[in-house]
N, CA, C and O atoms as a MOPAC input file, in Angstrom:
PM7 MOZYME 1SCF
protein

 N      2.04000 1    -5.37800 1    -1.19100 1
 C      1.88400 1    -3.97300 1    -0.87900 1
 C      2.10200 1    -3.81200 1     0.62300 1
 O      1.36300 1    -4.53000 1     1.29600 1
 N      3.10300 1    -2.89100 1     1.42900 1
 C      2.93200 1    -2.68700 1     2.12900 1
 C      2.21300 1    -2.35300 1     3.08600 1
 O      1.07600 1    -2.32400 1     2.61600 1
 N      2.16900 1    -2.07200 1     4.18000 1
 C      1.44900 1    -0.82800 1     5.35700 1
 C      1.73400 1     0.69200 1     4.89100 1
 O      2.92000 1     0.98700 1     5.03700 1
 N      0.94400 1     1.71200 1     4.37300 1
 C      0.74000 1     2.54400 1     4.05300 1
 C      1.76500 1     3.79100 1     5.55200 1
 O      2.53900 1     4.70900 1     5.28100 1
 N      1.42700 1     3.40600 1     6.72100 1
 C      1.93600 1     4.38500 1     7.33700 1
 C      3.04500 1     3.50300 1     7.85100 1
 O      3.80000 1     4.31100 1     7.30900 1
 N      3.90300 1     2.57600 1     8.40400 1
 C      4.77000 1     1.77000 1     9.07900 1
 C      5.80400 1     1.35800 1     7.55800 1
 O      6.88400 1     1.91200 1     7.35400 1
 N      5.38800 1     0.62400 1     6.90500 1
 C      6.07600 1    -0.13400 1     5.48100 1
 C      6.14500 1    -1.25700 1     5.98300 1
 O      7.03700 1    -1.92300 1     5.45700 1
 N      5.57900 1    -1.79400 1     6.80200 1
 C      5.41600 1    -3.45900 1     6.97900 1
 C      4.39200 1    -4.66100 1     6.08500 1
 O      3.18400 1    -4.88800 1     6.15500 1
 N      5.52700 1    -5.29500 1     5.21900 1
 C      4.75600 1    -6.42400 1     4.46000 1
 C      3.68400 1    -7.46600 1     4.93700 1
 O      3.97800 1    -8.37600 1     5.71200 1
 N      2.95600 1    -7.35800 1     4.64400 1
 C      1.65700 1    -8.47200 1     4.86000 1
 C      2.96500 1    -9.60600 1     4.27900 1
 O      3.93900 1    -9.47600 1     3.53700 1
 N      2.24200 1   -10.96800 1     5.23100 1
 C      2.67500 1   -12.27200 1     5.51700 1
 C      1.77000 1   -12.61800 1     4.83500 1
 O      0.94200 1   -11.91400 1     4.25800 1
 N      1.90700 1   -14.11000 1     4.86500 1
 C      0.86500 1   -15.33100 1     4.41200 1
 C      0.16200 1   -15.32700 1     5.49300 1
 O      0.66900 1   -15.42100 1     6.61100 1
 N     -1.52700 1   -15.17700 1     5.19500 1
 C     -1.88800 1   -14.98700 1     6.56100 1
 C     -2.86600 1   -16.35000 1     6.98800 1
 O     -3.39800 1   -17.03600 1     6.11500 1
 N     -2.98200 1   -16.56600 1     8.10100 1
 C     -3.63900 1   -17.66600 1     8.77000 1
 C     -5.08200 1   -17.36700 1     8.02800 1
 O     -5.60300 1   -16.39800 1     7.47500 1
 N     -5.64700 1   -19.51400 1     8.48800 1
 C     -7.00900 1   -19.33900 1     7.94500 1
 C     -7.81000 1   -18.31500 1     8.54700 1
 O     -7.73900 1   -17.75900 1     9.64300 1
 N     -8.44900 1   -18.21800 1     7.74900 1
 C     -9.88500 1   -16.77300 1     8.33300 1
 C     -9.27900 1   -15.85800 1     7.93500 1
 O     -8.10400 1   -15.85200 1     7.56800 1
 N    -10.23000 1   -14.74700 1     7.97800 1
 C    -10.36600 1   -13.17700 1     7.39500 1
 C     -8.47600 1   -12.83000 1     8.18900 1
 O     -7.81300 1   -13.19300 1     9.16100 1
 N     -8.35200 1   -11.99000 1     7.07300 1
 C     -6.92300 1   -11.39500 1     7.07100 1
 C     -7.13400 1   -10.05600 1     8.34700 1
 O     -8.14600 1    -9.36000 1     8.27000 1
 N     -6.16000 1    -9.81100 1     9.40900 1
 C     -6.37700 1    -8.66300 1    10.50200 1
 C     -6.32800 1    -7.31900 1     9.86700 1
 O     -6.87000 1    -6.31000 1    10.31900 1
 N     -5.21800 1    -7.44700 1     8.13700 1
 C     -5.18500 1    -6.15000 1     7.30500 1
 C     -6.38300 1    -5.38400 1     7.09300 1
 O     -7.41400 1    -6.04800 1     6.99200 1
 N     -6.48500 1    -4.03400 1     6.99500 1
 C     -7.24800 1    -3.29100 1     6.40100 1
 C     -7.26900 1    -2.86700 1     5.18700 1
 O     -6.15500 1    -2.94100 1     4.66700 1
 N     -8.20300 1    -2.38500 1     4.41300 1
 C     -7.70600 1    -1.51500 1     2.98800 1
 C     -8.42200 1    -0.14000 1     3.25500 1
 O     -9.03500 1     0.38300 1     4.18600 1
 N     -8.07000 1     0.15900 1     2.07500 1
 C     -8.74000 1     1.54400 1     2.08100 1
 C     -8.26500 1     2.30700 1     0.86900 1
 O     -7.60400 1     1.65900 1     0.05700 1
 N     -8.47000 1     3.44000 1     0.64700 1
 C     -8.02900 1     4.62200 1    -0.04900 1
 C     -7.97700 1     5.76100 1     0.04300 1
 O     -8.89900 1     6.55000 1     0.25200 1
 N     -6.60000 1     6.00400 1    -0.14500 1
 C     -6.21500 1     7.13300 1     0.26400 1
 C     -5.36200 1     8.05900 1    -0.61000 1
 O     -4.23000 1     7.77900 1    -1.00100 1
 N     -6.18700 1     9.46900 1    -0.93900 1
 C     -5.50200 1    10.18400 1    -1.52100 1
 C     -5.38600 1     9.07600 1    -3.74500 1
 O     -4.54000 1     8.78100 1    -4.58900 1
 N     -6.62000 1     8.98100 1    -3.54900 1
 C     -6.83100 1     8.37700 1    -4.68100 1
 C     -6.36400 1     6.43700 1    -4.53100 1
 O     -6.96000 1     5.46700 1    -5.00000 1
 N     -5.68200 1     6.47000 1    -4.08100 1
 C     -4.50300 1     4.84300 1    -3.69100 1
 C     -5.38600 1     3.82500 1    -3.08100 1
 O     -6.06800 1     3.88000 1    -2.05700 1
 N     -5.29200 1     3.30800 1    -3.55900 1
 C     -5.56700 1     1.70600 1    -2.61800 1
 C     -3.87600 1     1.48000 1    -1.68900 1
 O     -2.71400 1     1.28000 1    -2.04300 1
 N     -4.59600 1     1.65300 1    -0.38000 1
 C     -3.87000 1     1.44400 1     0.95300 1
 C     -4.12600 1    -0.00700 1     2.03700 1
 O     -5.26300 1    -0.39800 1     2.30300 1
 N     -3.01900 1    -0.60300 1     2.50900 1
 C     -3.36300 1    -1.52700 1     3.13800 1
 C     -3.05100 1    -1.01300 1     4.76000 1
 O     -2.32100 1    -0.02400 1     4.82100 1
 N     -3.31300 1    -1.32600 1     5.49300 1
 C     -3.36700 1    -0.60700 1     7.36500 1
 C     -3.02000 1    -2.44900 1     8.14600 1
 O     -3.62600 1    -3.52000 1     8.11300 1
 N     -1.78000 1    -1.97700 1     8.74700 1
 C     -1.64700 1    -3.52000 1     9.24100 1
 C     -2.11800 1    -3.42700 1    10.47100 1
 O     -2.57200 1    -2.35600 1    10.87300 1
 N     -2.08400 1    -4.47900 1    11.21200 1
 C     -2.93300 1    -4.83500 1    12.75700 1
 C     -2.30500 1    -3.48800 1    13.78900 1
 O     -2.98400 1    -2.71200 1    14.46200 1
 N     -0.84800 1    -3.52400 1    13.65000 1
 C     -0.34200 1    -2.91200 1    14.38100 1
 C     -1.06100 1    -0.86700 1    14.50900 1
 O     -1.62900 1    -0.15000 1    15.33200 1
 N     -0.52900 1    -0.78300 1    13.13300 1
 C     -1.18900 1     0.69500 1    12.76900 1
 C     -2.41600 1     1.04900 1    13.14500 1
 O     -2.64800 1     2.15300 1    13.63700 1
 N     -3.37700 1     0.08000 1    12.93400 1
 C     -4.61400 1    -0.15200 1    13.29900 1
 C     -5.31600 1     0.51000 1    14.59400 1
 O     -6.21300 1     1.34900 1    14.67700 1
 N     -4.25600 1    -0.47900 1    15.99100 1
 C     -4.38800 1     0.37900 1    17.27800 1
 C     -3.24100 1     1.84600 1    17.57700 1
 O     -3.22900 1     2.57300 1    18.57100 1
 N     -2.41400 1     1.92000 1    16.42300 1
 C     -1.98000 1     2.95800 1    17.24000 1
 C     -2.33700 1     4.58100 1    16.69400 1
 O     -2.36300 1     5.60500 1    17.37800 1
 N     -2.62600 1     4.40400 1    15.05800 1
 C     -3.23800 1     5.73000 1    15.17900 1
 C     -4.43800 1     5.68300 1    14.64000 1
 O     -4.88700 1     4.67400 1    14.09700 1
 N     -5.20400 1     7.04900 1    14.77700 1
 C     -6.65700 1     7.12900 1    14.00000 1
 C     -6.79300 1     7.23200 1    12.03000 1
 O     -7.05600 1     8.09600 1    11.19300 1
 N     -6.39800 1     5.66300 1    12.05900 1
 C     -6.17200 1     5.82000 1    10.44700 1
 C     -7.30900 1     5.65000 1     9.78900 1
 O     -7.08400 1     5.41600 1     8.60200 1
 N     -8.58500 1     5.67100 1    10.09300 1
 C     -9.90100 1     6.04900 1     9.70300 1
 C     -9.95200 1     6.98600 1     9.23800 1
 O    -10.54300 1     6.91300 1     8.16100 1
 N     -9.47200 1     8.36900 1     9.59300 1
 C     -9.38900 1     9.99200 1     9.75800 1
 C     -8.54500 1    10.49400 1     8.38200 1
 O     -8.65900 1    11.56700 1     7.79000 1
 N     -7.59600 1     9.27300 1     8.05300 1
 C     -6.74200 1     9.55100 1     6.52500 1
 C     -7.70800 1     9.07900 1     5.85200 1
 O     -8.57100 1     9.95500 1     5.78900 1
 N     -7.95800 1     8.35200 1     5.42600 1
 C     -8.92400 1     7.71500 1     4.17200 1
 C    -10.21100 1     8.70000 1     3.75900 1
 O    -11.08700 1     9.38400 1     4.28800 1
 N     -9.65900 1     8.24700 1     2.29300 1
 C    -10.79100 1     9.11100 1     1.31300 1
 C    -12.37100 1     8.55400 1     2.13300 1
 O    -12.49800 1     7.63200 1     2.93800 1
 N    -13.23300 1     9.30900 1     1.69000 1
 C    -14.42100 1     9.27700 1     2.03700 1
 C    -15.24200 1     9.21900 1     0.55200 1
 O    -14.77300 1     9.69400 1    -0.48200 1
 N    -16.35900 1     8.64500 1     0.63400 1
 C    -17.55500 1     8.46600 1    -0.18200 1
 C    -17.86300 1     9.82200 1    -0.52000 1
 O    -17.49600 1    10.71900 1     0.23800 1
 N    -18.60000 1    10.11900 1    -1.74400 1
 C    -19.17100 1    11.38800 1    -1.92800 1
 C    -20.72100 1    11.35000 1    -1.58100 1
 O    -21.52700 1    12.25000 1    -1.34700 1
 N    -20.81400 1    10.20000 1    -1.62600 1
 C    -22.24200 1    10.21200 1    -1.67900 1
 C    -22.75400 1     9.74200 1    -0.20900 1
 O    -23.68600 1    10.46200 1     0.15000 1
 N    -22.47600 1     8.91500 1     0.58200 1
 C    -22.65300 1     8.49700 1     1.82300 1
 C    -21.66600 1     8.42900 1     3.36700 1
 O    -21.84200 1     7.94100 1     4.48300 1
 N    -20.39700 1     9.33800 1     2.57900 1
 C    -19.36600 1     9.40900 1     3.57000 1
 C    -19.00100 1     8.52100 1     4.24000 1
 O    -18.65100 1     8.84500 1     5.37500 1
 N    -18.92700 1     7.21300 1     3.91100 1
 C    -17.98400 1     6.30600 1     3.83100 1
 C    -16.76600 1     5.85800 1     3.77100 1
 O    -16.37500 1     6.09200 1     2.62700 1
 N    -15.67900 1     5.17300 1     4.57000 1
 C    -14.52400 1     4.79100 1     4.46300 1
 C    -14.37200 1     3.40800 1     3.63400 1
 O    -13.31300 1     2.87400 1     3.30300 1
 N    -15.39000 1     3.06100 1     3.43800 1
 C    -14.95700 1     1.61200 1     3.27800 1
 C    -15.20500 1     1.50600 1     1.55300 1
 O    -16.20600 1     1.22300 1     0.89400 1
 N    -13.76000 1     1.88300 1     1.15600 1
 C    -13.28900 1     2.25000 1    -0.25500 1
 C    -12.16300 1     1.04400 1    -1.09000 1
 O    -11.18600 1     0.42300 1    -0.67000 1
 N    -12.79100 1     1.08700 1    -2.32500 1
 C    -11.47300 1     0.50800 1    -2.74100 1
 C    -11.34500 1     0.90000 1    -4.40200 1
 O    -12.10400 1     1.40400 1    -5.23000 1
 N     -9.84300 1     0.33800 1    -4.40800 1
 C     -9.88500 1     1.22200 1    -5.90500 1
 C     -9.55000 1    -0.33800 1    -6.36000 1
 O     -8.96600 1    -1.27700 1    -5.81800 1
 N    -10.20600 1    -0.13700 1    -7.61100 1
 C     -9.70100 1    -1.26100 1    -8.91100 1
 C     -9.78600 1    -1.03600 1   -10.06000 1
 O    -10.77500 1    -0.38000 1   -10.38700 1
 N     -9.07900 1    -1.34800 1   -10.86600 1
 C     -9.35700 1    -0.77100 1   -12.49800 1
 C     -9.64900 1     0.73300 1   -13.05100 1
 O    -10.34000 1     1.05200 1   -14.01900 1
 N     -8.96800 1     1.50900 1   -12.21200 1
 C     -8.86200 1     2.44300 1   -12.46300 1
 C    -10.00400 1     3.42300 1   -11.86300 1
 O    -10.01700 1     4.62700 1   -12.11900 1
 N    -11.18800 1     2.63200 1   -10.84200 1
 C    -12.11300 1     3.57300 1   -10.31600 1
 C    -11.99800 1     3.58300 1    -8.32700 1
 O    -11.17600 1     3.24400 1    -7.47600 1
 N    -12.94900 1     4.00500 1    -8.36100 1
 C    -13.04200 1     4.02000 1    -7.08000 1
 C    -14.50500 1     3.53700 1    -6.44200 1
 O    -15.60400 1     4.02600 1    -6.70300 1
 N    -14.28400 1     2.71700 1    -5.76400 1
 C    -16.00900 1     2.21800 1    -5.68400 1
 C    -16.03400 1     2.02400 1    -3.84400 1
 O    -15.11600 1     1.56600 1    -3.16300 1
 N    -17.42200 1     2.54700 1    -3.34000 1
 C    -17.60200 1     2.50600 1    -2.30700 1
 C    -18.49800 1     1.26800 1    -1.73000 1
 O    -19.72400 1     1.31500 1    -1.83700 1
 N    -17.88900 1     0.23500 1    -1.15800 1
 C    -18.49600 1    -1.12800 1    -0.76100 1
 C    -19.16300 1    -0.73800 1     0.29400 1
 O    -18.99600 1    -1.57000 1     1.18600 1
 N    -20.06700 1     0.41400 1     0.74000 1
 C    -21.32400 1     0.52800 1     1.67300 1
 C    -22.74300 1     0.64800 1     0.82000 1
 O    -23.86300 1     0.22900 1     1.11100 1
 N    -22.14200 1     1.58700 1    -0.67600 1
 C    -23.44700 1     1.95000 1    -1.25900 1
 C    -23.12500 1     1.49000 1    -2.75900 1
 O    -24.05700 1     1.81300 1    -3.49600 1
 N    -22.24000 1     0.93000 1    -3.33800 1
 C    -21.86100 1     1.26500 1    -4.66400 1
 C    -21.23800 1     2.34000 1    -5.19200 1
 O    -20.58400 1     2.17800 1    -6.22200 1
 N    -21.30200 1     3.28600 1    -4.74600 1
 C    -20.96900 1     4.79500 1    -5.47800 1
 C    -19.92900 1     4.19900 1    -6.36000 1
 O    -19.55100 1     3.06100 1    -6.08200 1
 N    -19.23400 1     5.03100 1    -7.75200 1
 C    -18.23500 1     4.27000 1    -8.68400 1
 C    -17.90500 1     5.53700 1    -8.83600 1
 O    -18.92200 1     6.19000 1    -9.07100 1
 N    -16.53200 1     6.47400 1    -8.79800 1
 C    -16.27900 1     7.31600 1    -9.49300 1
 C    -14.63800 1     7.16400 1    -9.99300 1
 O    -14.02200 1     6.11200 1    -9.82300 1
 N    -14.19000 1     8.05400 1   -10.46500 1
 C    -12.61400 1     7.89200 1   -10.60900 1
 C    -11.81800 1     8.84300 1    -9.77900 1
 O    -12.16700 1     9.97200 1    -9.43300 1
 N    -10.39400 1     8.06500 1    -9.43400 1
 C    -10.23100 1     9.26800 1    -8.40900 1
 C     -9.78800 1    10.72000 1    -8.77200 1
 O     -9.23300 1    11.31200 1    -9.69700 1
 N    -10.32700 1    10.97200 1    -7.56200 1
 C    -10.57900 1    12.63900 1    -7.91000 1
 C     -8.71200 1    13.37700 1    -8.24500 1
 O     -8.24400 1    13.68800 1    -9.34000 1
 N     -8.23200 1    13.43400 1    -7.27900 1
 C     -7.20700 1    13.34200 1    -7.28600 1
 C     -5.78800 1    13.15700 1    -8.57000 1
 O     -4.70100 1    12.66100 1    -8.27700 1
 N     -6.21700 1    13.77700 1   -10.21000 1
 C     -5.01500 1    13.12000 1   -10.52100 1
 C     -3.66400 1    13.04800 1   -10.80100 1
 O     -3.03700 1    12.29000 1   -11.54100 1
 N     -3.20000 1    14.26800 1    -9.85100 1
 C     -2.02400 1    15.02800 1    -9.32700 1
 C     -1.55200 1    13.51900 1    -8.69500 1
 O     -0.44600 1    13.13400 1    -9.07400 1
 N     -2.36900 1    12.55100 1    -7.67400 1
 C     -2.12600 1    12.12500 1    -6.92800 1
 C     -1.57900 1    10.53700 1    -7.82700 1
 O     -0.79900 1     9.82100 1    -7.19900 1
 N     -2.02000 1    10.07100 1    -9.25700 1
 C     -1.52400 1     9.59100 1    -9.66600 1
 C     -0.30200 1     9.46300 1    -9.84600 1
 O     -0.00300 1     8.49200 1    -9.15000 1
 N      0.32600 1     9.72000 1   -10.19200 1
 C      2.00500 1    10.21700 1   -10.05800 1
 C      2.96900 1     9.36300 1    -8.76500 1
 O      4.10500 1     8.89300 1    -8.82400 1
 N      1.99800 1     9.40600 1    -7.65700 1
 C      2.38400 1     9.59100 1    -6.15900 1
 C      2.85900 1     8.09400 1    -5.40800 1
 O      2.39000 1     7.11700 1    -5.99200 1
 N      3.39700 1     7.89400 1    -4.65400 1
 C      3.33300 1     6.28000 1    -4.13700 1
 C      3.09700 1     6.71200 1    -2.22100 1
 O      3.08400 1     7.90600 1    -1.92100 1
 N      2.97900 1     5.94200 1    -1.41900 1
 C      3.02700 1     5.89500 1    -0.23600 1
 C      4.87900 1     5.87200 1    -0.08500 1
 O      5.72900 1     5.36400 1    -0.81600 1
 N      4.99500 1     6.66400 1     1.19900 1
 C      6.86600 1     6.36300 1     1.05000 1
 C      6.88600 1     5.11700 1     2.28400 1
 O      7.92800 1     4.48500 1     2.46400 1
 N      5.85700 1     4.87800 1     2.96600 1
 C      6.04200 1     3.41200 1     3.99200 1
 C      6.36400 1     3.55500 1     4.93300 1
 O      6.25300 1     2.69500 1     5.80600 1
 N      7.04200 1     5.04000 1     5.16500 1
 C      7.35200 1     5.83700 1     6.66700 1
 C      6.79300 1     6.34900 1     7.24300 1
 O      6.94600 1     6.13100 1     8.44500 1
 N      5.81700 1     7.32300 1     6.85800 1
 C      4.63900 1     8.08400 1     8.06300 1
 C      3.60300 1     8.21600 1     6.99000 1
 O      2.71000 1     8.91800 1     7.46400 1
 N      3.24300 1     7.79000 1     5.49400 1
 C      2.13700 1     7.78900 1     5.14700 1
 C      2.31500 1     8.87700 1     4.22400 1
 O      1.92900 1     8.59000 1     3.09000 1
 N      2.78700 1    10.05600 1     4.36000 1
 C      2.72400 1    10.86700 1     2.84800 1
 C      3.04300 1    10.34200 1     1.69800 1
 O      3.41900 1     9.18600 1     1.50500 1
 N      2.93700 1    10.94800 1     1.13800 1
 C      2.78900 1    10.59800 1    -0.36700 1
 C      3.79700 1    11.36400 1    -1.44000 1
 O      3.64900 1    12.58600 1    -1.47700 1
 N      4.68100 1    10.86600 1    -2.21400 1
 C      5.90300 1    11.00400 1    -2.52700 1
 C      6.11300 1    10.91200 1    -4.23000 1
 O      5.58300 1     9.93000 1    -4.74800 1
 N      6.87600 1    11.89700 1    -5.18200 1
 C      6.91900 1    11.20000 1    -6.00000 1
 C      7.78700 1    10.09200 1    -6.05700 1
 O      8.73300 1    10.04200 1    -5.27100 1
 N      7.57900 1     9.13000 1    -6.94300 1
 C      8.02600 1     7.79900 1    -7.28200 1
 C      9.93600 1     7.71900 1    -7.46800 1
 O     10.71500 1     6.78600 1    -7.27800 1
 N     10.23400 1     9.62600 1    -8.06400 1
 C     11.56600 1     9.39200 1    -8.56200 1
 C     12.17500 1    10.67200 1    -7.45800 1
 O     13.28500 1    11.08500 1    -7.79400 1
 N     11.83000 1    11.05000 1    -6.73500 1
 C     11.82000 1    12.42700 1    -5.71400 1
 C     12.85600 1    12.46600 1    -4.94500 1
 O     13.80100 1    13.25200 1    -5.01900 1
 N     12.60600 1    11.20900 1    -3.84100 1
 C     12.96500 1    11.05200 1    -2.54700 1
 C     14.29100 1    10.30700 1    -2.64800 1
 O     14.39000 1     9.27000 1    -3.30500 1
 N     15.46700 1    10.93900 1    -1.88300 1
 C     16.34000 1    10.04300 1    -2.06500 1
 C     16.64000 1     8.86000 1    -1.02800 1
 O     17.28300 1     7.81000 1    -1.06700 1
 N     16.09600 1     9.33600 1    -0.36600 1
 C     15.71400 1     7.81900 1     0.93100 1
 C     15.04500 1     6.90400 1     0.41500 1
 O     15.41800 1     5.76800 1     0.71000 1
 N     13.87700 1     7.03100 1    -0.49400 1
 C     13.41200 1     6.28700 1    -1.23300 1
 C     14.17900 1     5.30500 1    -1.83500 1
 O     14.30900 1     4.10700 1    -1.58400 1
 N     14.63800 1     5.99100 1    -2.63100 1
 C     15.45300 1     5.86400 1    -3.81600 1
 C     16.62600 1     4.02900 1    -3.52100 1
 O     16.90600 1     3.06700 1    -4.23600 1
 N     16.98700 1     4.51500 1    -1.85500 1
 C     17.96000 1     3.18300 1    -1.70200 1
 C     17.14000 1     2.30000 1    -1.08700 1
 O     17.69100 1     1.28500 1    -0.66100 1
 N     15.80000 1     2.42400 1    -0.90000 1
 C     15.08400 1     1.24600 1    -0.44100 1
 C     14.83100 1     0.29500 1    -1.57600 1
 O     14.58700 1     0.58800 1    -2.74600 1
 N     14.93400 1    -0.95400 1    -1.00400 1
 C     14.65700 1    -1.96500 1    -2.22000 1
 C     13.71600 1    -2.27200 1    -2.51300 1
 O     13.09600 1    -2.79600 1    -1.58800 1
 N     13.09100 1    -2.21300 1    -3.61700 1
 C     11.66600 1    -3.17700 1    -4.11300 1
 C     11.36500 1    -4.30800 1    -3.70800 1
 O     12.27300 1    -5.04000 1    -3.31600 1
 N     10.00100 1    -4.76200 1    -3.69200 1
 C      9.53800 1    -6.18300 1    -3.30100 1
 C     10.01800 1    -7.01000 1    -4.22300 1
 O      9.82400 1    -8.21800 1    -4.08400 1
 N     10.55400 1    -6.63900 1    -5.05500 1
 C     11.02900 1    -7.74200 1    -6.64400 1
 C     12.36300 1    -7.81000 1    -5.75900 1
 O     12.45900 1    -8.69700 1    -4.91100 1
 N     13.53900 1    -6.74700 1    -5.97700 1
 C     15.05500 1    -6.83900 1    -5.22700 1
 C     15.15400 1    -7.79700 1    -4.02600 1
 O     16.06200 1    -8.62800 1    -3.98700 1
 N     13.97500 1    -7.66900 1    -2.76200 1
 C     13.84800 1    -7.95700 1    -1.61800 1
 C     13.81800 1    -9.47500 1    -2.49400 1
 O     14.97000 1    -9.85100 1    -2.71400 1
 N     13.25200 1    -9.98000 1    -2.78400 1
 C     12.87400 1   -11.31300 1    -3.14800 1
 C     14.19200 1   -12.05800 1    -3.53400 1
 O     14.50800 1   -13.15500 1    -3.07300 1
 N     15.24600 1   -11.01900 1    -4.82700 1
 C     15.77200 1   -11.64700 1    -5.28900 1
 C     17.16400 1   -11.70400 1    -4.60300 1
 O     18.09900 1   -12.25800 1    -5.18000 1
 N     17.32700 1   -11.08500 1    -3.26100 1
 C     17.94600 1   -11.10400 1    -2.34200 1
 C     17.74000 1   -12.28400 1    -1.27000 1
 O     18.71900 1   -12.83000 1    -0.76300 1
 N     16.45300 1   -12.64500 1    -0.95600 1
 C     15.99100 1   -13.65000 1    -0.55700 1
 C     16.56000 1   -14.96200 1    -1.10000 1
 O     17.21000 1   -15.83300 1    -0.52200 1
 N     16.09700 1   -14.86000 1    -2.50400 1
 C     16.27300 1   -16.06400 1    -3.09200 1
 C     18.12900 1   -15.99300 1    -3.50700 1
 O     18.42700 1   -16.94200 1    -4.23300 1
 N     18.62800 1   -15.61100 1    -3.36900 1
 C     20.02800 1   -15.65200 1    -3.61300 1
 C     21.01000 1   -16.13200 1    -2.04100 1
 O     22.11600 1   -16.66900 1    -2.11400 1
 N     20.24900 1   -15.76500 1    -0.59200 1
 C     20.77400 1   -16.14500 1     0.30800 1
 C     20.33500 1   -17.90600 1     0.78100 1
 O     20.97300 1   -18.70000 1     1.47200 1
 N     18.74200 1   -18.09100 1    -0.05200 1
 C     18.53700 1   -19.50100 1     0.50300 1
 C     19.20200 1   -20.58200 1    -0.80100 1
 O     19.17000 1   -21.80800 1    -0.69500 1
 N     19.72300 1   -19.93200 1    -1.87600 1
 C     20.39800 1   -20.75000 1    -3.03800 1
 C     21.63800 1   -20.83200 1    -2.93900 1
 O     22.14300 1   -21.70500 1    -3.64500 1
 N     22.47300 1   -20.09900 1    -2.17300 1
 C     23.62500 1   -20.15100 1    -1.46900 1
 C     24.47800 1   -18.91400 1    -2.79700 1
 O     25.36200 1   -19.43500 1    -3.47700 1
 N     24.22100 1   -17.68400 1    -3.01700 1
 C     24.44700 1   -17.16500 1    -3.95800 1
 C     24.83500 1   -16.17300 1    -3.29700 1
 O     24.00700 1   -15.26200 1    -3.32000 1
 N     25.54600 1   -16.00700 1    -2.84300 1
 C     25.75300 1   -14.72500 1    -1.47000 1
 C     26.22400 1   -13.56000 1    -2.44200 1
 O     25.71900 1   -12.44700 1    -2.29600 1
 N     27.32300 1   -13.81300 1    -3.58300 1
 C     28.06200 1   -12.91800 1    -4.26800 1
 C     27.03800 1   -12.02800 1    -5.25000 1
 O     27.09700 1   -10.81900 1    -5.47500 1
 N     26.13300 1   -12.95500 1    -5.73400 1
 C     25.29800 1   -12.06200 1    -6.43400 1
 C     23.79500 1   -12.47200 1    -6.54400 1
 O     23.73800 1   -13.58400 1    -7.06900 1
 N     22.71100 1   -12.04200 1    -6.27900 1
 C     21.18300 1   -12.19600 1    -6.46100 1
 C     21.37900 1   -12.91400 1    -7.68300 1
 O     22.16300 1   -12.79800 1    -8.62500 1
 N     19.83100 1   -14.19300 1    -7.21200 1
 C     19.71000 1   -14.27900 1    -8.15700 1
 C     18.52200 1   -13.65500 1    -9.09200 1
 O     17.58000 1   -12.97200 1    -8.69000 1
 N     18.82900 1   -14.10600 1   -10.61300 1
 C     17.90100 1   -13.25000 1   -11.58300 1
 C     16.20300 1   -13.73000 1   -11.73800 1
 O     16.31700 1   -14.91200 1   -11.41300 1
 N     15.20000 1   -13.59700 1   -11.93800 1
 C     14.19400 1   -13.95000 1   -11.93000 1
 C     13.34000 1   -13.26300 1   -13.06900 1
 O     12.76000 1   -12.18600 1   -13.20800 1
 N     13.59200 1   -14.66600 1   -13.98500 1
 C     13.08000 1   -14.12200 1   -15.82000 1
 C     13.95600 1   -13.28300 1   -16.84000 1
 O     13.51400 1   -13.01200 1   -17.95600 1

């Protein structure tokens, strides 16, 4: 998963706690890389707790749970289902909408582009499954 506002991929990261952030936003589980971190107030995007106004959110399995108090709800939001991060300034996009989108490659493509330049496959990606 990318950086929510930049589109920069998390690496393999060194031992110890990862510099990434998470969060949620706009219903989403969001990741905030080191960089984003210092340059804008990305505290100020993220959903908040209902119950203790909290940032420190995450979504899994379909809820939303607040790791200060527990709170568990689902997200509120489900217009926002539909939606993806576009990786450029952080709004939120449909999935089939954007045509800038549209020619960016997936983390699957990216890969199989990867793996086709270190297999010496220049003419065509290779397939994976």
């Amino acid at each position: 998963m990318p950086c929510y506002n930049c589109g920069m991929r998390q690496v393999d990261p060194d031992r110890g706690e990862s510099p990434w952030k998470r969060g949620v936003r706009a219903g989403h589980q969001v990741l905030i890389c080191p960089a984003c971190q210092a340059a804008v107030n990305w505290m100020s995007e993220l959903d908040r707790c209902p119950a203790c106004e909290s940032a420190h959110m995450v979504r899994r399995l379909g809820e939303v749970e607040c790791r200060d108090c527990g709170y568990v709800r689902e997200p509120a939001d489900t217009e926002a289902a539909d939606l993806v991060p576009d990786g450029k300034n952080g709004d939120f996009i449909g999935t089939d909408a954007d045509p800038d989108v549209a020619g960016t490659p997936t983390l699957a493509e990216e890969v199989e582009l990867a793996l086709a330049r270190v297999l010496g496959r220049a003419g065509r990606p290779a397939r994976i499954g």
